[in-house]
C-alpha positions as CSV (number, residue, x, y, z in Angstrom):
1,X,88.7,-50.9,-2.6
2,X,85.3,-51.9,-4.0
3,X,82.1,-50.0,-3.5
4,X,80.7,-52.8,-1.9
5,X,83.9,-53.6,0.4
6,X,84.1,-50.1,1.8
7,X,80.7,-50.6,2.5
8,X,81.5,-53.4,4.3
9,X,84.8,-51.5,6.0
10,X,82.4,-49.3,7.7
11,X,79.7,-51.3,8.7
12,X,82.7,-52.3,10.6
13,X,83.5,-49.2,12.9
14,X,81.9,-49.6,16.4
15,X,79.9,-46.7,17.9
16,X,82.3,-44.9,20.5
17,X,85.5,-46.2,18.8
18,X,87.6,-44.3,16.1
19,X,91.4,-43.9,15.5
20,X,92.6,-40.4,13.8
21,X,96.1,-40.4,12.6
22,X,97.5,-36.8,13.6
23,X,100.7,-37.0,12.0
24,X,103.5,-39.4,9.9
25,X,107.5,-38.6,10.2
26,X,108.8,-37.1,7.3
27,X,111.8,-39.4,7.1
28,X,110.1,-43.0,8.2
29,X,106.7,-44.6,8.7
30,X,105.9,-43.9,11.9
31,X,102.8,-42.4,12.9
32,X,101.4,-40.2,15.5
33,X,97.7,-41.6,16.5
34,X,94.8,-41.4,18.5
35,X,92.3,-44.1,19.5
36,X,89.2,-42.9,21.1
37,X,86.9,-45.2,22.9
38,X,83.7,-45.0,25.4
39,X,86.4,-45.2,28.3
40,X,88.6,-42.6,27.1
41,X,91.1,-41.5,24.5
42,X,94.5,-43.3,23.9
43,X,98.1,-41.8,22.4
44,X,100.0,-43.7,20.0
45,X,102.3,-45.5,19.6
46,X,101.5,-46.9,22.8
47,X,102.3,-49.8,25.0
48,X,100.0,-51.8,27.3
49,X,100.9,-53.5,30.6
50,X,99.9,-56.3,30.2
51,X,97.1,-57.3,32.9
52,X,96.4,-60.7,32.6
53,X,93.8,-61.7,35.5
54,X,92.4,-58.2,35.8
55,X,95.7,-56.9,37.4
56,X,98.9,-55.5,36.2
57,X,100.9,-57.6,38.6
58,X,102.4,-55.5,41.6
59,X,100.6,-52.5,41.4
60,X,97.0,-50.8,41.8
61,X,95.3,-49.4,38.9
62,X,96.2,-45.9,40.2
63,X,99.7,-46.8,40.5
64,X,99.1,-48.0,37.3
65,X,97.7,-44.9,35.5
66,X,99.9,-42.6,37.5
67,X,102.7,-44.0,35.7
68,X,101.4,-43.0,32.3
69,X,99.3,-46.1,31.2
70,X,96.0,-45.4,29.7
71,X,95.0,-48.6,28.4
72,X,96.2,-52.2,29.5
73,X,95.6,-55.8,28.4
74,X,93.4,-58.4,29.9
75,X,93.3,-62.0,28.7
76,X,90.2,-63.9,28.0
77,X,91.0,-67.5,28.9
78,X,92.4,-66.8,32.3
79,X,89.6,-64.2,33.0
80,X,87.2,-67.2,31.6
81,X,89.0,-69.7,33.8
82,X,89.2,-68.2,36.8
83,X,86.8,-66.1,38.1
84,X,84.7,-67.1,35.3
85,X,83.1,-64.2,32.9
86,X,79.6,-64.4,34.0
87,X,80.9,-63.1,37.8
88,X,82.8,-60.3,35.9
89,X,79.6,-59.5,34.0
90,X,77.5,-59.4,36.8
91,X,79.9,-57.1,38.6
92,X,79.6,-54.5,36.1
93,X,82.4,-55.7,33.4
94,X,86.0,-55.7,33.9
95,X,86.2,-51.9,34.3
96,X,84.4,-52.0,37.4
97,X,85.7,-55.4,38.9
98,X,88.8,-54.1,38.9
99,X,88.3,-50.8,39.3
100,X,90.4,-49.2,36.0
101,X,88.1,-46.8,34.7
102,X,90.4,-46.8,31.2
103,X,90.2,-48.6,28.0
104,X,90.6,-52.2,28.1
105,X,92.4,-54.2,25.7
106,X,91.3,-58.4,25.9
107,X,93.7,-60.8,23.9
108,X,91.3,-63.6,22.6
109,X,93.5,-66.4,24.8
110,X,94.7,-68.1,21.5
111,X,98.1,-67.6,22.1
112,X,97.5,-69.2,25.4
113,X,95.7,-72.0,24.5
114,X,98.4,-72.5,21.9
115,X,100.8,-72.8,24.8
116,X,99.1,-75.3,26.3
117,X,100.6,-78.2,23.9
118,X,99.6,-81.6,24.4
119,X,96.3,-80.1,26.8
120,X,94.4,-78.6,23.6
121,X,92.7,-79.9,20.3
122,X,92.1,-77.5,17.8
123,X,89.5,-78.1,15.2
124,X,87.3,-76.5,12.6
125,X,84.4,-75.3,15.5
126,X,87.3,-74.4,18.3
127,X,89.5,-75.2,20.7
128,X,89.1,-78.1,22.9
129,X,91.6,-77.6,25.9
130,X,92.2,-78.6,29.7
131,X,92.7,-76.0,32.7
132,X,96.2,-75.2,33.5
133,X,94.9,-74.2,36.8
134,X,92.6,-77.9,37.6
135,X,92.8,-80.1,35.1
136,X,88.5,-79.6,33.8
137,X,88.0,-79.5,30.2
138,X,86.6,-76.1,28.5
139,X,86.2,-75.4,24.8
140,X,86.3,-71.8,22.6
141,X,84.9,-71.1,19.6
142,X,85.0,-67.9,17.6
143,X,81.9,-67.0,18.7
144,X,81.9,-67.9,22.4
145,X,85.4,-66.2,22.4
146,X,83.8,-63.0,21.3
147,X,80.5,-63.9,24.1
148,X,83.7,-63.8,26.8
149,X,84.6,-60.6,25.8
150,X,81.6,-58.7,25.5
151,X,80.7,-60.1,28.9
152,X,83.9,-59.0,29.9
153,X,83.1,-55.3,28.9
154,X,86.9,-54.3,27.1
155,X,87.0,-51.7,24.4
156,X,88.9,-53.7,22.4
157,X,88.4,-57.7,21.7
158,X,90.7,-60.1,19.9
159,X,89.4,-62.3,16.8
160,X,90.1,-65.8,18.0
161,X,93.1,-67.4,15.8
162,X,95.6,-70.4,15.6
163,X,99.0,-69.2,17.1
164,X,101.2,-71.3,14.7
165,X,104.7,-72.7,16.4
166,X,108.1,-71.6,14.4
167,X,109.1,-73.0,12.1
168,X,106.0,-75.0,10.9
169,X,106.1,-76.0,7.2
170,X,104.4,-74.1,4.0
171,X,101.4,-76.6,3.8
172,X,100.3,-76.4,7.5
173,X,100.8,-72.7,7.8
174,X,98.1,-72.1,4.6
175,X,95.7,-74.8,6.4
176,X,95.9,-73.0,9.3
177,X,95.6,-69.2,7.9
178,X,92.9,-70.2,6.2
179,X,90.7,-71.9,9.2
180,X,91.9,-68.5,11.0
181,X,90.0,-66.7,8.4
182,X,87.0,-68.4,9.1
183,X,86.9,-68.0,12.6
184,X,88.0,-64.4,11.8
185,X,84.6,-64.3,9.8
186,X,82.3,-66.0,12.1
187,X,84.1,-64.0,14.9
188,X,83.0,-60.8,13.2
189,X,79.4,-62.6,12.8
190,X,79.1,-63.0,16.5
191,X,79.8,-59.3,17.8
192,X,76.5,-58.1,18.9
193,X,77.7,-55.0,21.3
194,X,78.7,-52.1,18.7
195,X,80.4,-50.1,21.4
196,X,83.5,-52.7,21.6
197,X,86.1,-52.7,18.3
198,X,86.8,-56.2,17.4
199,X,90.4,-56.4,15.8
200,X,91.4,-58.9,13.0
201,X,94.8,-60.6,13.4
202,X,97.1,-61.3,10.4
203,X,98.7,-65.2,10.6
204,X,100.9,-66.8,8.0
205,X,103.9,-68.2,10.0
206,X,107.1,-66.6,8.0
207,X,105.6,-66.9,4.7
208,X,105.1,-63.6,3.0
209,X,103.0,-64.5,0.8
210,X,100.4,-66.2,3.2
211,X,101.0,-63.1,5.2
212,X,100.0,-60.8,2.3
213,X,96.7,-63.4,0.9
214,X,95.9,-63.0,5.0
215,X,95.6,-59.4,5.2
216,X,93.9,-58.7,1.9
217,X,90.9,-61.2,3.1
218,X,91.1,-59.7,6.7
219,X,90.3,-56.2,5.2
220,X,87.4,-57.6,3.2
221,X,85.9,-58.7,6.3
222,X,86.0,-55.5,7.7
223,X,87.9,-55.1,11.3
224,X,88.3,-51.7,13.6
225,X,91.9,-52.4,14.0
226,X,94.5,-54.6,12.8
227,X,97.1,-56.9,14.5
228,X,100.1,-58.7,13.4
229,X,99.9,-62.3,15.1
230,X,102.4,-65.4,15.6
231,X,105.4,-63.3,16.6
232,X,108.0,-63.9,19.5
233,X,107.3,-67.4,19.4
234,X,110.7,-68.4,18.8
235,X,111.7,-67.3,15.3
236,X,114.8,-65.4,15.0
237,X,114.6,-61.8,15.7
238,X,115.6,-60.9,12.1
239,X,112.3,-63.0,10.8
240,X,110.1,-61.4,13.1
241,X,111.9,-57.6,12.4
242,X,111.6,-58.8,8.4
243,X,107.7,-59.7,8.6
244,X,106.6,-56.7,10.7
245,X,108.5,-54.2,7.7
246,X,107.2,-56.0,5.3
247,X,103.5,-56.5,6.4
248,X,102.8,-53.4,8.2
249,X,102.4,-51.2,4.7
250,X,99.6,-53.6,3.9
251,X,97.5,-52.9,7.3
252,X,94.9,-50.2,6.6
253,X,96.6,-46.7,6.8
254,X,93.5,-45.5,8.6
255,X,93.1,-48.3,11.1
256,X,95.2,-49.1,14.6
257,X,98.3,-51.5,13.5
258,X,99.0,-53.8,16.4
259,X,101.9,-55.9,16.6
260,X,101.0,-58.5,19.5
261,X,103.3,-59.6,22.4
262,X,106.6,-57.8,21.4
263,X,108.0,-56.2,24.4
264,X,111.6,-55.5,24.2
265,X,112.4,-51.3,23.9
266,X,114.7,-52.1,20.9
267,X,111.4,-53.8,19.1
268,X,109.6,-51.4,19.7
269,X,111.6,-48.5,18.5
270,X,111.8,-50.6,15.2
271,X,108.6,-51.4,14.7
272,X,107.1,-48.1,15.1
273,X,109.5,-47.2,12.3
274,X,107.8,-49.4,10.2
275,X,104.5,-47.7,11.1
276,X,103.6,-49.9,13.8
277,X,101.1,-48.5,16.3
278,X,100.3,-50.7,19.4
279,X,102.5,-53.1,21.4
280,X,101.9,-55.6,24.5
281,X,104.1,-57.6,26.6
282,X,104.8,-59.4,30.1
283,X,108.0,-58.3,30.0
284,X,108.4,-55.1,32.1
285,X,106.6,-56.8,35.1
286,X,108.1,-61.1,34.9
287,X,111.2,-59.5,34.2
288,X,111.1,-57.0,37.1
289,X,109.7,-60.1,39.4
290,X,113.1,-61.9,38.0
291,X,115.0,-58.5,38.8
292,X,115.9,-57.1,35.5
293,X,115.2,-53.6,35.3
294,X,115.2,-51.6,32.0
295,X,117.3,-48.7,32.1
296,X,118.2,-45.8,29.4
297,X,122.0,-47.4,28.7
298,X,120.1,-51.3,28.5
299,X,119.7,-54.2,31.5
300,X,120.5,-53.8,35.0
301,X,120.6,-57.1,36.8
302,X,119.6,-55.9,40.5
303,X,120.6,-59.0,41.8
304,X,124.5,-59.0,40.7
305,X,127.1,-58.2,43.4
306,X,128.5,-55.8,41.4
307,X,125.6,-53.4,42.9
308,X,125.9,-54.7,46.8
309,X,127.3,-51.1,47.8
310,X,125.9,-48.8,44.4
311,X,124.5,-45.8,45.7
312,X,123.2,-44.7,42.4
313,X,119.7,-44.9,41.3
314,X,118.5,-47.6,38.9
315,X,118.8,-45.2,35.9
316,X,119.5,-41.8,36.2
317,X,117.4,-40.4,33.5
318,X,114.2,-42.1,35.3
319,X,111.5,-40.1,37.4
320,X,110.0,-43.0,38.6
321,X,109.2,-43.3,42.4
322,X,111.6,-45.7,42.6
323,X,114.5,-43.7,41.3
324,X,114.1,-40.8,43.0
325,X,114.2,-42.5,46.4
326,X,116.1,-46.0,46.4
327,X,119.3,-46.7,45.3
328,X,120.7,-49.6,43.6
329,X,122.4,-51.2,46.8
330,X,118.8,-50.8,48.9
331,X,116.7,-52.7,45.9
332,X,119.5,-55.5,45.6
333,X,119.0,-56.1,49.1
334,X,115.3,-56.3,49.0
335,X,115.5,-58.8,45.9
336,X,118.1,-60.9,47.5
337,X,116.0,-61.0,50.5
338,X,112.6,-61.6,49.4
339,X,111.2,-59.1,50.3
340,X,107.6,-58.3,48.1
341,X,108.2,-54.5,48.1
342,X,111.5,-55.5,45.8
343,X,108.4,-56.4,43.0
344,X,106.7,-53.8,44.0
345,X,109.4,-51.3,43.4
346,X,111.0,-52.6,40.2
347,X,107.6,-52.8,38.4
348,X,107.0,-49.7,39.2
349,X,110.7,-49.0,37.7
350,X,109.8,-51.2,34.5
351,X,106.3,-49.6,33.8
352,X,107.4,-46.1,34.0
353,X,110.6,-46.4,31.6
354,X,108.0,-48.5,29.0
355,X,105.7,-45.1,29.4
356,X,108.3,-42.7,29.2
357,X,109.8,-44.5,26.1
358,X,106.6,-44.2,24.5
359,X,106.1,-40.8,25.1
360,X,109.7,-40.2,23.6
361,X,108.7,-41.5,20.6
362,X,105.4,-40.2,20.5
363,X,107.9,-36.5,21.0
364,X,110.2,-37.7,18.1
365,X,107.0,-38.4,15.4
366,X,106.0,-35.1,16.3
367,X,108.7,-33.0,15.6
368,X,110.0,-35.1,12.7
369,X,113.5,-36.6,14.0
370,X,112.1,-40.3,14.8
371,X,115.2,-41.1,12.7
372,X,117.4,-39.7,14.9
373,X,116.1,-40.8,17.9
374,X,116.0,-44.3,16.4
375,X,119.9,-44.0,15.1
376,X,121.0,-42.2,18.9
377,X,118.9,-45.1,21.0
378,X,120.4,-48.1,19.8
379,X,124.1,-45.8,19.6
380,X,123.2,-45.3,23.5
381,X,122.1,-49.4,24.3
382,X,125.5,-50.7,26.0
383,X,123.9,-54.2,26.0
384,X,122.7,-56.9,27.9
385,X,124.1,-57.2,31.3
386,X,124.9,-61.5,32.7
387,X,123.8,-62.1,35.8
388,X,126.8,-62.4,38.5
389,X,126.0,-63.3,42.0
C-alpha cells in the first residue's frame, strides 16, 4: 500500500472504534479478534441476532444479553419505515429506544430493498422503492442511507450497495459493482459522526475476478471493516463456500471481515476457517418461530410426532433455560398448540446454541485445534431432520 493510501486507510478509523487481532490458528485462517466500540468490546468470531425493528424477536434485550450476545443487528429500512428515524433520534438513538446498552450493528437495507422486486427502481442517485408495510413511495441514496444510520446511533453502519440476484450475467454484475463503488465512495463522503465505523461491502455476483477488482478499490477508499455481500441469495452452497475462501485472504488482515446474512452452524464453522470474522442471520429466531431448533447432533423438528411423549431435553449438551427445564414432549405441545411461550422458549433455545457455538470456536482458535473441532463437528452433524406430523 501507497504512502498516500494508508493515509487514506486511517483517515478512515473512527474515534472509539478499533479491532485487535489476538491470535491466528496455527493450522487454518481463523482468527481470534476483538472489536471495541463506545458501547463496549466485542469477541470474535462472533454472531449477531439479528434484530430487525429494534427487537430480537421473542425476547428482551436482557434475555438477550444473558444468553451471551453482545452485539446484534438492526436494519435501516424497516427502522426508516416504521417508526421512522427522526423518532429514534429524538429518543436518544436506538441504544436507548430500545433499551440494549451494547453495540449496534445497522445493515444499510439494500438487501431488503433488493427483495422488494417489482416495488423498487435502482438508479445511479438511489433507490426508488414502495413500502411493504403501506404501499407510500420512499427513496435511499448513499448518503441519506448513512443520515439513517447516524440518526439511528449504531456502532456500526452499512455502505449502501446493489444486492445482485444469482445467477445474473458477467456484463450486469461489473455495471452493478461498479455503481456500488460509487455509492461506496459517496457513502464514505457522507459520514459526519466519527464515533460510528462505516463498513465497505465487497459485490461481484460469482465472478472472481469482479470480486477481487471490488475489494482492491474498496480498500483504497478506506473502510473500518469489511463485508462480503450478495451471499445466500440462492447460489449453490458450493459457490458461496468457493467465494468466501477465495475472497476472504484479500479483506484487510487488520480490519473486521464480515460475511453478511449466512446463518447456518455448518457455514459458519467453514467460514471462520477461511478467516472470516462476523456473521448475521434470521435464522435462529424464523426458524425457532417455524419450530426447528438447532441442536449439537443437527435439526430437531419440535413439531414431529416422533417427540409427542420424549422426555428428553431439546439437546443435551445445551444450558439454555429452556433445556434445563422443558422437555421435548412439553415444547411439542406448546408449538402444536399455539401457544406464544413455545417462541418464546425455542428462541431462547436457538440463541443460546448460536452463542455457545461461537464461544466454542472462539476456545478452539485459542488453543490451536480449530481443525479438529472443524473435522469432529461436521463428523458429529447426523443431518437434517423432515418434518412428520
Amino acid at each position: 500500500m501507497s504512502t498516500k493510501d494508508r493515509s487514506q486507510e486511517q483517515k478512515s478509523v473512527s474515534r472509539g472504534f478499533d479491532f485487535e487481532l489476538l491470535h491466528r490458528d496455527s493450522e487454518s485462517e481463523a482468527r481470534l479478534g476483538k472489536i471495541t466500540t463506545p458501547h463496549g468490546e466485542v469477541e470474535t468470531p462472533v454472531f449477531m441476532p439479528v434484530g430487525t425493528q429494534g427487537t430480537v424477536k421473542g425476547l428482551t434485550p436482557e434475555t438477550v444479553h444473558d444468553l451471551g450476545a453482545r452485539i446484534i443487528l438492526g436494519n435501516t429500512y424497516h427502522l426508516h419505515l416504521r417508526p421512522g428515524h427522526e423518532l429514534i433520534r429524538a429518543h436518544g438513538g436506538l441504544h436507548t429506544f430500545m433499551n440494549w446498552h451494547h453495540p449496534i450493528l445497522t445493515d444499510s437495507g439494500g438487501f431488503q430493498i433488493y427483495s422488494l422486486g417489482a416495488l423498487r427502481k435502482i438508479t445511479e442517485d438511489g433507490i426508488s422503492f414502495q413500502s411493504h408495510i403501506d404501499g407510500s413511495r420512499h427513496f435511499i441514496s448513499p448518503e441519506i442511507c448513512v443520515e439513517i444510520q447516524e440518526a439511528l446511533g449504531s456502532d456500526i453502519m452499512m455502505c449502501l450497495d446493489e444486492c445482485i440476484s444469482y445467477p445474473a450475467d458477467f456484463n450486469y454484475a461489473e455495471k452493478s459493482l461498479d455503481m456500488t463503488l460509487r455509492w461506496a465512495k459517496r457513502c464514505r463522503a457522507a459520514r459526519h459522526n466519527e464515533s460510528q465505523a462505516l463498513f465497505g461491502i465487497s459485490q461481484g455476483g460469482k465472478y472472481t475476478t469482479l470480486r477481487k477488482r471490488g475489494i482492491e478499490e474498496l480498500v483504497d477508499i478506506g473502510f473500518d471493516g469489511y463485508a462480503l455481500g450478495g451471499l445466500s441469495v440462492g447460489e449453490p452452497k458450493e459457490v458461496m463456500r468457493e467465494i468466501t475462501a477465495d475472497c476472504t485472504p484479500l479483506l484487510p488482515e487488520e480490519k473486521p471481515r464480515y460475511l453478511m446474512g449466512v446463518g447456518l452452524p455448518e457455514d459458519i464453522v467453514e467460514s471462520v476457517y477461511h478467516g472470516i470474522d462476523m456473521f448475521d442471520c434470521v435464522m435462529p429466531t424464523r426458524n425457532a418461530r417455524n419450530g426447528m431448533l438447532f441442536t449439537s447432533s443437527g435439526k430437531v423438528v419440535i413439531r414431529n410426532a416422533r417427540y409427542r411423549e420424549d422426555n428428553s431435553p431439546v439437546d443435551s449438551e445445551c444450558d439454555c433455560y429452556t433445556c434445563r427445564n422443558y422437555s421435548r414432549a412439553y415444547l411439542r405441545h406448546l408449538f402444536v398448540a399455539g401457544e406464544i411461550l413455545a417462541v418464546v422458549l425455542n428462541t431462547i433455545h436457538n440463541i443460546r446454541y448460536f452463542m455457545n457455538l461461537m464461544a466454542t470456536i472462539r476456545e478452539a482458535i485459542k488453543n490451536d485445534y480449530y481443525t479438529t473441532f472443524r473435522q469432529n463437528f461436521f463428523s458429529g452433524l447426523s443431518g437434517t431432520e423432515t418434518e412428520n406430523k
